[in-house]
PASEBA-1860 file (N, C-alpha, C; in nm, 3 decimals):
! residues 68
1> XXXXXXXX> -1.083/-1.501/-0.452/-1.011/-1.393/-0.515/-0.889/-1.356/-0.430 ~ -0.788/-1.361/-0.514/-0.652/-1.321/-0.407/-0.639/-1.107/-0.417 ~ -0.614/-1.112/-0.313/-0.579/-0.955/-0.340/-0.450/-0.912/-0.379 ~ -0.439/-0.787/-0.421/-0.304/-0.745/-0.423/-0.205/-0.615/-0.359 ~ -0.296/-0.566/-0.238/-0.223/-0.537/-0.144/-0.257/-0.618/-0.001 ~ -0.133/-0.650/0.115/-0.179/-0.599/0.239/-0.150/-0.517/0.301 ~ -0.303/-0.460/0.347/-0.268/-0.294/0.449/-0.277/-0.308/0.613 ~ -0.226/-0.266/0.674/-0.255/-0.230/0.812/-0.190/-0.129/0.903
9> XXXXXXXX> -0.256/-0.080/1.049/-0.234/-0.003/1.106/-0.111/-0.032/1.156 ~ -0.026/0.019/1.221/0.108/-0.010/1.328/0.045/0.067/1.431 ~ -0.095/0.154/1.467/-0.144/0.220/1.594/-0.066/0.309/1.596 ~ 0.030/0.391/1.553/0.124/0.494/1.653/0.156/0.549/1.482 ~ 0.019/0.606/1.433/0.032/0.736/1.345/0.103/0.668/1.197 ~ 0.140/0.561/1.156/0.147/0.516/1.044/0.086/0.381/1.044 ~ 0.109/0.361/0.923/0.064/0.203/0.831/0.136/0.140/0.769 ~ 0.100/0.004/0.756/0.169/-0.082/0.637/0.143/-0.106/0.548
17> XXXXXXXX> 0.198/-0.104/0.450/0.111/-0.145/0.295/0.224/-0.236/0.258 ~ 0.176/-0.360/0.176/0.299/-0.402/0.095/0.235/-0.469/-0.018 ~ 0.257/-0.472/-0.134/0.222/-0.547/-0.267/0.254/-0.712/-0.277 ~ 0.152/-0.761/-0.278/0.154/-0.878/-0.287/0.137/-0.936/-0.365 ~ 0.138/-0.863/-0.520/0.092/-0.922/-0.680/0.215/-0.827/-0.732 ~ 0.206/-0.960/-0.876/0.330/-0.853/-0.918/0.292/-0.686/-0.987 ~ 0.158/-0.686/-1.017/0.098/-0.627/-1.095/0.116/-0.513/-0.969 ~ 0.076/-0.502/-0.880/0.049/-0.442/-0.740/0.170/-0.317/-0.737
25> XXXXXXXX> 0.272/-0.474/-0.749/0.443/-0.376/-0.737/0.483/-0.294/-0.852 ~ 0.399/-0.356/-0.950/0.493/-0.274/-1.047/0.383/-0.143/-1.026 ~ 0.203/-0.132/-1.041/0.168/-0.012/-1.036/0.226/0.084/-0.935 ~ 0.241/0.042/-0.823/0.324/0.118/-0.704/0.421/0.192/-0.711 ~ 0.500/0.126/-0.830/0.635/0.193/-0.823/0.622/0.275/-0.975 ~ 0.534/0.264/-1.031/0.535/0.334/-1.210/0.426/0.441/-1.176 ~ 0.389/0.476/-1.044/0.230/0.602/-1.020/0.327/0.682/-0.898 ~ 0.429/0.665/-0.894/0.540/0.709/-0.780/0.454/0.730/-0.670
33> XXXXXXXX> 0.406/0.600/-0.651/0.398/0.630/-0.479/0.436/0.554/-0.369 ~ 0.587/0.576/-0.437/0.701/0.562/-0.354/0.729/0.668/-0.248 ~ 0.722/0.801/-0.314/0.716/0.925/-0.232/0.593/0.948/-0.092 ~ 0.537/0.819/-0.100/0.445/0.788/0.007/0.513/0.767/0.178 ~ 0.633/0.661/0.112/0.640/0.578/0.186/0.780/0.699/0.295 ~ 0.783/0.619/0.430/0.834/0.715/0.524/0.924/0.634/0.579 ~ 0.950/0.499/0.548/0.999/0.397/0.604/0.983/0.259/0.505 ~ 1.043/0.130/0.550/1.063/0.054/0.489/1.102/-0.024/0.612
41> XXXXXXXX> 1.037/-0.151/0.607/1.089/-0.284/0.758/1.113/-0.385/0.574 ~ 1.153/-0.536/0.638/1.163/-0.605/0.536/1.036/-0.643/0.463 ~ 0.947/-0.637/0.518/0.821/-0.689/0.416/0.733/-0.603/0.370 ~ 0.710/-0.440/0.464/0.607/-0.356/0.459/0.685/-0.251/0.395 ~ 0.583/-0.179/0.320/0.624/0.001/0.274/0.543/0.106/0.427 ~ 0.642/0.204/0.496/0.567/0.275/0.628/0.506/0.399/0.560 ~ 0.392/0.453/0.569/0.345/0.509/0.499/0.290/0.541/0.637 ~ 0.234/0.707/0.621/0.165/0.834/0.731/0.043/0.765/0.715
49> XXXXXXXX> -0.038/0.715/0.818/-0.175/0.679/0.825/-0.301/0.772/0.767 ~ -0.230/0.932/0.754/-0.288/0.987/0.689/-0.309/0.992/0.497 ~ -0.235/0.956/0.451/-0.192/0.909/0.364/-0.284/0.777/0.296 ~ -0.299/0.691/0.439/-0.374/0.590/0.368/-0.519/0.542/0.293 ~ -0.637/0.620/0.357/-0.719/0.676/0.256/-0.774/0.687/0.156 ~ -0.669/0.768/0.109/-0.647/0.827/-0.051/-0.550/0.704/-0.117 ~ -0.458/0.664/-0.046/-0.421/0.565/-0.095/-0.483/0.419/-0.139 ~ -0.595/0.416/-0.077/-0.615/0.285/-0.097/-0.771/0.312/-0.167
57> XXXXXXXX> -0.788/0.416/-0.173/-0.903/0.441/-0.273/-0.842/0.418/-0.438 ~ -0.713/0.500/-0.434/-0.641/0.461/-0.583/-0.635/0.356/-0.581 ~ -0.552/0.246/-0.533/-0.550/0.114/-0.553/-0.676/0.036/-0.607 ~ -0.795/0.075/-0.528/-0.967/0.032/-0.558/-0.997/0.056/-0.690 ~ -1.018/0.153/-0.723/-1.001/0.272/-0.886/-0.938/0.207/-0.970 ~ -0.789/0.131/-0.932/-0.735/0.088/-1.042/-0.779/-0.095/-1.080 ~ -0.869/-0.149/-1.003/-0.912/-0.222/-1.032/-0.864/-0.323/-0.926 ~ -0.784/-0.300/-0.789/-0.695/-0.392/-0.726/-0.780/-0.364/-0.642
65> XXXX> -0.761/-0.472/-0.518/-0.794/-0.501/-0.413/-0.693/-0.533/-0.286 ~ -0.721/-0.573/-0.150/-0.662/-0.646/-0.075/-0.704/-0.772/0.013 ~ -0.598/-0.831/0.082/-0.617/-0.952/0.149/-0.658/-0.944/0.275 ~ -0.713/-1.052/0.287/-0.787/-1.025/0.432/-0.743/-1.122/0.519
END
């Protein structure tokens, strides 16, 4: 099974998330949680580690997963 996010720590109070399905990107950006994100590098969305959580419980809920 492929997933469709990858998440991880950066250690120093945020995370990375980035969509790796197209399905992924488009829910991401049509549930605005864009207003998540605190930053942007070229591949990752920076998102408050606090934040992540709740975030990735929605993602679960909506039927998506991630890569390992």
């Amino acid at each position: 099974m492929t997933g469709d996010f990858v998440y991880t720590s950066a250690n120093d109070g945020t995370s990375l998330i980035r969509p790796v399905s197209a399905r992924a990107e488009t829910w991401f950006k049509e549930n605005d949680l864009m207003k998540l994100v605190v930053d942007n590098t070229e591949d990752y969305y920076v998102i408050k580690s606090v934040d992540g959580p709740g975030l990735c419980d929605k993602i679960r809920k909506n039927g998506m997963d991630f890569t390992s």
